[in-house]
N, C-alpha and C positions, 0 to 999 in steps of 0.2 A: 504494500500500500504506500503511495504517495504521501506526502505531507503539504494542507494549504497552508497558503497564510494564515489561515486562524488557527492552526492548528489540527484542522477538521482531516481523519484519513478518506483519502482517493480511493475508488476502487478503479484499477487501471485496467483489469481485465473486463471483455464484454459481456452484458447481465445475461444468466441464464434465462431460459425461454420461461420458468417457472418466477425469478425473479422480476423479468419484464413486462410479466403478466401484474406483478402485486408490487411492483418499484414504491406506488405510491402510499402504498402504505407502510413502508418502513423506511429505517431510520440512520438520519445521517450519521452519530454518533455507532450505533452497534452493528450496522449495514455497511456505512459508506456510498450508501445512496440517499438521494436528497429527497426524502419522503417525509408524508407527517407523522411519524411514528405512529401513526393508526395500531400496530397489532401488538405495542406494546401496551396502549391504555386496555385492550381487550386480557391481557395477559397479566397485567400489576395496577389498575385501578380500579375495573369495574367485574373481574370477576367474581358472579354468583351474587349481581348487584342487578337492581330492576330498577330501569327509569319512568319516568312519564312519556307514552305516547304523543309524537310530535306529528303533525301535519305538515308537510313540506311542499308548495304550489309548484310545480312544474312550468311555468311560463315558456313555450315554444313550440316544438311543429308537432304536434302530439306523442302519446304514449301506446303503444303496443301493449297495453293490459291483461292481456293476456298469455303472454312473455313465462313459461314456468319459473322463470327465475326473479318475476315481477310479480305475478299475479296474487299472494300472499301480501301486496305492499302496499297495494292499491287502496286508496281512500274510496269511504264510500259512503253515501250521503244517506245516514237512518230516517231521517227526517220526509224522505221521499219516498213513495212506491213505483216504482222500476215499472215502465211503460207502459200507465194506464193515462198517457195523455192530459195530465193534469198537473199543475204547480202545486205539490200537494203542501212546500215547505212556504210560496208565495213570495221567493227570490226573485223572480221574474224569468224563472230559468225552468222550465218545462223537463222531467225528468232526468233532471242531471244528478245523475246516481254515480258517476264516479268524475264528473268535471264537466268543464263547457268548451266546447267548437266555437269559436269567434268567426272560424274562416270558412264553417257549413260547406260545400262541398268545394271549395277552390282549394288550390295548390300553388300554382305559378304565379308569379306577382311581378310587375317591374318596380325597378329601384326608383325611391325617393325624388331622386334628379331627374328620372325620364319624369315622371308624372309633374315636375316641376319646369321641366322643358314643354311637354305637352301643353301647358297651360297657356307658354307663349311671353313675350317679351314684355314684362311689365314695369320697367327701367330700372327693375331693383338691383341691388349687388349680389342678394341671393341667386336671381336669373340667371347675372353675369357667371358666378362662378360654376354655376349647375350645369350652367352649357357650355362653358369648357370643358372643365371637367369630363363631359358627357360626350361630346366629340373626338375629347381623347380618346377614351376609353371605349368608343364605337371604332374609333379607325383602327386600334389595336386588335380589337376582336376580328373585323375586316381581313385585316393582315393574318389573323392566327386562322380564319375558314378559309383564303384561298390557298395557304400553304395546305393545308388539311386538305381540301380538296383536289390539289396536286399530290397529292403521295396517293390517294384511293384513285386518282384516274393513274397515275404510272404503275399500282399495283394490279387495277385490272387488264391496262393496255397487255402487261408480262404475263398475269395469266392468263389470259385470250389468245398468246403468240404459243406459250407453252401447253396451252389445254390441258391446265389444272384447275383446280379448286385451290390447292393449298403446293406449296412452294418454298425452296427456302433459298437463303442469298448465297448458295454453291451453286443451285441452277440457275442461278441471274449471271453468275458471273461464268458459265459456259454456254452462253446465248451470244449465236453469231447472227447478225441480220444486216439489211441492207435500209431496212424500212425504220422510216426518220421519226416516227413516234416510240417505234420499240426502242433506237439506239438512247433515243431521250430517257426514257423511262429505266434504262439500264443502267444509264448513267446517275440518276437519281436515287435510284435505288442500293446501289452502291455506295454512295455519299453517306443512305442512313445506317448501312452497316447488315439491313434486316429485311425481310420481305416475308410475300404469303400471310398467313391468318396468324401468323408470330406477331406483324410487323402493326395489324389491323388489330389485333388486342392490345396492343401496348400504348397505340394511341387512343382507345374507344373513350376511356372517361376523361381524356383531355376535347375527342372531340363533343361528344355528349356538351361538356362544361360551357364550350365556344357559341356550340348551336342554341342551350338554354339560354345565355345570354342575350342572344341577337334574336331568336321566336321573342324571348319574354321579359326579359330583366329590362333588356334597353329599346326592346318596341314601340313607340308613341302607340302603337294604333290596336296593342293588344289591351284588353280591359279584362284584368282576374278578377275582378269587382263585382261583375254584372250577373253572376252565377250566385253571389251572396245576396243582393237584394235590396241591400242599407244603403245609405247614405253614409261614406265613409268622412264626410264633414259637417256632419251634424252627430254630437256626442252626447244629445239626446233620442239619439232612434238605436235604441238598445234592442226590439224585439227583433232578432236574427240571430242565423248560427245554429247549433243543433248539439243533441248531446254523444254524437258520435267522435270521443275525445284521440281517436286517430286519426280523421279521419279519412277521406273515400277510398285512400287506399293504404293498408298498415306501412307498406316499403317506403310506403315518404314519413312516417314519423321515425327515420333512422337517426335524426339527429337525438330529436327527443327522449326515444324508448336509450338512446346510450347516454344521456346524463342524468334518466331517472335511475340507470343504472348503478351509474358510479355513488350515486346517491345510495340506494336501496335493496341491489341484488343481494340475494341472499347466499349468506358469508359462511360458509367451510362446508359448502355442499359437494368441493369437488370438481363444480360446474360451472365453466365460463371462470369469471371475476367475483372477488369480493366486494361489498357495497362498504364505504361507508360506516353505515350506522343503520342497524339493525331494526328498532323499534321506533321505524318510521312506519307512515302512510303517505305515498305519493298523490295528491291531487293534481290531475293531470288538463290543464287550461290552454288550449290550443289555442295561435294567434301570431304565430310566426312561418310564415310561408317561403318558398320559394325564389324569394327576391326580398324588398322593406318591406317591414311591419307596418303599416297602418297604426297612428301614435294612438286613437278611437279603441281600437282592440287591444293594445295594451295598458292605456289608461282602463279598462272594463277589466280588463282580464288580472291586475293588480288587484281593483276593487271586490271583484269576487272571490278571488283569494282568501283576501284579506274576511272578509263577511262569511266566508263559509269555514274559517278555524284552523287557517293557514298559519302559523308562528314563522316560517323562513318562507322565504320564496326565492327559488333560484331563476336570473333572467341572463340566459344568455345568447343574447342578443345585441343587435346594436347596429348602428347607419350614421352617414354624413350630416343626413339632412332631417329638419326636424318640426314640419309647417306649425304644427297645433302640440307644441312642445310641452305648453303653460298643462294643459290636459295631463300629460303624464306627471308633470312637476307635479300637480295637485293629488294626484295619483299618491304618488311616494310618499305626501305628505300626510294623506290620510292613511296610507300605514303606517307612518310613524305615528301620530294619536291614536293608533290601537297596537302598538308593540310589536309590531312585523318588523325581522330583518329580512332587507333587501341585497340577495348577494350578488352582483353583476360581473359577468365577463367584462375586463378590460377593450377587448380588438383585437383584431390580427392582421393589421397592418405597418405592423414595424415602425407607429410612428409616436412622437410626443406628444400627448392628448391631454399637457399643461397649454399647450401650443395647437393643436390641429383637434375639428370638430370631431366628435363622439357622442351619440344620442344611445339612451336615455343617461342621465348623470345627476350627481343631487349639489352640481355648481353652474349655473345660468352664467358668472362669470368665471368662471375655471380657478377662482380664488377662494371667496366665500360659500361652503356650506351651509342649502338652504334646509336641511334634514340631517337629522344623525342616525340615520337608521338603515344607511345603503354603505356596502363595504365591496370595492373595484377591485379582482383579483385578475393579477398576472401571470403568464403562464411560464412554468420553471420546466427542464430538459433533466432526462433523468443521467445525465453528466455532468460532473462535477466540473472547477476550473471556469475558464475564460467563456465554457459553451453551456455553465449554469441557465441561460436567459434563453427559454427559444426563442428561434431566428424570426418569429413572427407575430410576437408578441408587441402589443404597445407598451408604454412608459409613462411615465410622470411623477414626478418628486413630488408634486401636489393633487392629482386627482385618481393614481393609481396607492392602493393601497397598501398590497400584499401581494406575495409569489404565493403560487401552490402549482404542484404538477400537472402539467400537459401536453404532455408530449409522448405519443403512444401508449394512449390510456386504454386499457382493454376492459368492454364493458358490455350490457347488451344490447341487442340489436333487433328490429323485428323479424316475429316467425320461427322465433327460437335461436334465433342466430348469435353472435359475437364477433367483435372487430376491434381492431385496435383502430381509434382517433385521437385527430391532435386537432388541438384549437386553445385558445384563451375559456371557449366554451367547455372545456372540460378540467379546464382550473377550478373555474367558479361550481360547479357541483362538489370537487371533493370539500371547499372550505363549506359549502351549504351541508352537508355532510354534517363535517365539525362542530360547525354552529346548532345544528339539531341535537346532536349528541347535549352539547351541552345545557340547552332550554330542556332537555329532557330529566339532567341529572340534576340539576339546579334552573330550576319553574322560576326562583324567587329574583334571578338577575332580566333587567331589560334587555331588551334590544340593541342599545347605545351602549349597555355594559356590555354585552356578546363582542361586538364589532371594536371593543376595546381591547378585549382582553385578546381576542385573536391577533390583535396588531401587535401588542404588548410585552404578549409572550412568546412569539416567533423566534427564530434563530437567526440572528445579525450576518450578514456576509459582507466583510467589505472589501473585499478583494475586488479586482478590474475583470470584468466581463465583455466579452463582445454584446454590443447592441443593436439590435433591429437586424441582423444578421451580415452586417459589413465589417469586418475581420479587421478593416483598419481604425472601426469607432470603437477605441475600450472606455470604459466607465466605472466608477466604483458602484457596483453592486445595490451599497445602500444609499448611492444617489437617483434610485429608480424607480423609488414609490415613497411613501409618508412614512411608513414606517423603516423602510429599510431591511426587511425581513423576508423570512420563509414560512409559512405557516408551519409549526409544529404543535400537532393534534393533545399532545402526551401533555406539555406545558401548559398547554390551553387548559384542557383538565386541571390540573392541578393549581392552575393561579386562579381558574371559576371556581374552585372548592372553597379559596381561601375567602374569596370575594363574596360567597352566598355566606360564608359565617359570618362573617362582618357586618351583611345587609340586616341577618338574620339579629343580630345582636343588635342593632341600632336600632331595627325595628321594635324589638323586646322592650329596650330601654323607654323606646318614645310612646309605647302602652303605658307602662310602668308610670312613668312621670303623668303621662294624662290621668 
C-alpha cells in the first residue's frame, strides 16, 4: 500500500470484481478504498439495533417496483384502496398506492433551451444565451450523425461487396476492388481499426444517444407534452399524471429503479448490490424524463413527497435553465417547514456551479442560502490520489457540499437486472442512504442537523486532485465543496449519537424548568 498525504493507505492494486461491486460501502481507513464505511456501522454500531422506518421520495424517471430486490422496499400508501378509482386519502392523487406519474404516459422531452428557443427571440439574455448554446450543441450532434452515418453506409457498402451479414476487419483488409465506393469504404474502415456487427455494436448506444438528441432533446417541433395533457405553465393545473410510478415502459425507469437501489436493495442477499440502509420505504415520484424536467413536476412532485411522509428525498437531477424556478425555490422551502432533507446530485458536467448555472439549488444567488435543508453531493472515483474526483463531476467551494461515490456504482436495474452506473446521480443516493439511516436511528435531530452532521463529520482530503477531468487543472481536494470532505457513513453515526443526547438533554432540561 501506498502512503497519501494525509497519511491515508493507497490500494495500488485493481479492486476485485466483489470489491467493485460494494467499493462504496467500505472504508478508506480499513479498505483503502474511498467508501463510506457503510458495513462497518452494520458490523460495530447498529448490530441487533432496530431503527424507525424512514420514507425516502425517489424524485426521477420512475421505479421498477417490482424489482425482487426492491419490491420489499417499496412504500405504500395504507390510506388508499389500490384501484377502485377513487381519492380515497383526498390528496388529489387518485390511487396512488405506491407514488405518482407526473409525466403519465410520456418519456422523451427536449431540453430546457430548445423549449426556450422554441419560444423565439424575446431580447432577453436568457434567449441570447439558450440559442447559442443550443446551436452549438445542435451542430455538434450534426457533426456526430453524419460521421455515424458514414461508418453504417461504409459498413454496408463492405458487406454488400463481401455478401455477409457479419465480417471482421481481416476480410476488409483482403478486399481487392476497383469500385470507388468499396475502395472508400475500405479505407474507412480500416482507419477504425473494426468492422461487421463488432464495429455496429460498439457504436449502437453512442448512436442511439446522437439520434435521441436530435428526434427529441433539441427538436423545436417535437412536443413530449401533449401526451400529458397539463399545462406545463400553469402550476395550478395539478389534475394529471397517473399512478403508474414506472411508467409506460419499466426499461426507461433504469435510471431511477438504480438509485432506488443504491438507496434500498436489499443487503447480504447474495444478489446484485447492497443498499444503503435497510429499513427504508422507497416512495417512488416520477417526473424526470428523457431530456428537462418541467420545474411544475418537480415543484409537485417535492410537495407530494413531502405531504405523503417522505423525511429524505433524493433528486437527482438537474438542467441549465430554469423559467418558473421561484416554483421549485418555494418547493424546497416548504420542505424545509416540514423537516424534509433534500439530497441533490451536484452535475456532471465538469464545471464550477459557484460560477456556471445549475437548477434546482437552495442559492438564487450562488452565495446566500435561501433553505437549510438541501445538501449538493459530488461524485468521488473509487481511486485514490490525484483521480479521487470523477472526471465529471461539478464543483464548488460554495454550492457543492460533499463527495460521496460515483463512479461505477452497481445497483438495480429494471426487470430484475443490475448495472454498474456513474453519475453525480448516484452520489446523491448513497448520502440519501446515510441520511435515512440516520433520521431513523435518531427521529429527535432535524433536517438542518442531518445535513450538518454529514458535512461535519466526513473525512478531510487535502491533497491536489485533478479537476473536471483535465490532468493539467490540480486543486486541493478540500477547495471543492463547503465542507471539504468525503462522506463517511460510520462518523456520521456516531457524531448523530452524540448530537441526539445533547438534543435529548436540552430538551429534558427545558421540560424540567417549565
Amino acid at each position: 500500500m501506498a502512503q497519501g498525504p494525509n497519511g491515508d493507505s493507497y490500494k495500488k492494486s485493481a479492486l476485485t470484481e466483489n470489491e467493485l461491486k460494494r467499493w462504496s460501502h467500505l472504508d478508506l481507513e480499513k479498505d483503502s478504498i474511498p467508501g463510506m464505511s457503510i458495513d462497518r456501522i452494520y458490523s460495530e454500531l447498529i448490530k441487533g439495533k432496530k431503527g424507525k422506518k424512514i420514507i425516502v421520495g425517489v424524485v426521477d424517471s420512475g421505479v421498477d417496483i417490482d424489482h425482487d430486490d426492491l419490491k420489499s422496499k417499496i412504500w405504500t400508501n395504507t390510506k388508499e384502496i389500490p384501484d377502485n378509482g377513487i381519492d380515497d386519502d383526498k390528496n388529489g392523487y387518485v390511487d396512488d398506492v405506491h407514488g405518482w406519474n407526473f409525466l403519465g404516459n410520456s418519456n422523451n422531452e427536449t431540453l430546457e433551451m430548445t423549449r426556450i428557443v422554441k419560444k423565439g427571440d424575446d431580447g432577453s439574455p436568457e434567449y441570447l444565451l439558450a440559442k447559442a448554446e443550443y446551436d452549438k450543441k445542435y451542430q455538434k450532434l450534426l457533426d456526430n450523425k453524419n460521421q455515424i452515418d458514414a461508418i453504417y453506409k461504409a459498413n454496408k457498402v463492405m458487406g454488400d461487396f463481401l455478401q455477409k451479414e457479419d465480417f471482421t476487419i481481416e476480410d476488409v483488409k483482403n478486399v481487392t476492388s476497383t469500385d470507388e465506393e468499396v475502395v472508400k469504404s475500405k479505407a474507412a474502415l480500416e482507419k477504425i481499426g473494426v468492422a461487421g456487427k463488432t464495429l455496429l455494436n460498439n457504436i449502437a448506444k453512442f448512436k442511439d444517444n446522437v439520434y435521441d438528441q436530435l428526434n427529441y432533446n433539441l427538436n423545436t417541433q417535437f412536443n413530449g407534452r401533449e401526451v400529458v395533457g397539463d399545462n406545463p405553465n400553469d402550476i395550478n393545473d395539478t389534475n394529471y399524471g397517473n399512478n403508474i410510478v414506472y411508467g409506460p415502459d419499466k426499461k426507461e425507469a433504469l435510471h431511477g429503479t438504480h438509485v432506488a437501489g443504491i438507496i434500498a436493495q436489499v443487503r447480504g442477499n447474495n444478489v446484485g448490490g447492497d443498499g444503503v440502509y435497510d429499513n427504508v420505504e422507497i416512495m417512488s415520484v416520477r417526473a424526470v424524463p428523457n431530456g428537462d424536467e418541467y420545474d411544475k413536476d418537480i415543484a409537485l412532485a417535492i410537495r407530494y413527497a413531502v405531504d405523503n411522509g417522505a423525511k429524505v428525498i433524493n433528486a437527482s437531477f438537474g438542467k441549465n435553465y430554469s423559467p418558473n424556478k421561484q416554483w421549485v425555490y418555494d418547493a424546497i422551502k416548504y420542505a424545509e417547514s416540514k423537516d424534509v432533507l433534500i439530497v441533490h446530485a451536484a452535475g456532471n458536467d465538469s464545471k464550477d456551479i459557484d460560477v456556471e448555472p445549475n437548477f434546482p439549488n437552495d442559492s438564487d444567488d450562488k452565495v446566500t442560502e435561501f433553505a437549510n435543508n438541501v445538501i449538493t453531493v459530488g461524485a468521488l472515483n473509487f481511486e485514490n490520489g490525484t483521480k479521487l474526483v470523477a472526471n465529471f463531476s461539478n464543483y464548488g467551494k460554495n454550492n457543492v457540499d460533499v463527495y460521496a461515490p460515483g463512479v461505477k456504482i452497481y445497483a438495480t436495474t429494471p426487470n430484475n437486472e443490475y448495472q454498474y452506473l456513474q453519475g453525480t446521480s448516484m452520489a446523491s443516493p448513497n448520502v440519501a442512504g446515510v441520511a435515512a439511516m440516520i433520521r431513523s436511528y435518531y427521529p429527535n435531530l432535524t433536517a438542518q442537523q442531518v445535513k450538518g452532521i454529514l458535512m461535519e463529520s466526513g473525512t478531510t482530503i487535502s491533497e491536489d486532485v485533478v479537476v473536471g477531468g483535465n490532468k493539467n487543472d490540480k486543486r486541493p481536494f478540500n477547495s471543492l465543496s463547503k465542507s471539504g470532505k468525503i462522506v463517511n457513513g460510520y462518523k456520521a453515526m456516531e457524531l448523530a449519537k452524540k448530537m441526539s443526547k445533547k438534543s435529548k438533554k436540552k430538551s429534558k432540561n427545558k421540560t424540567l424548568k417549565g
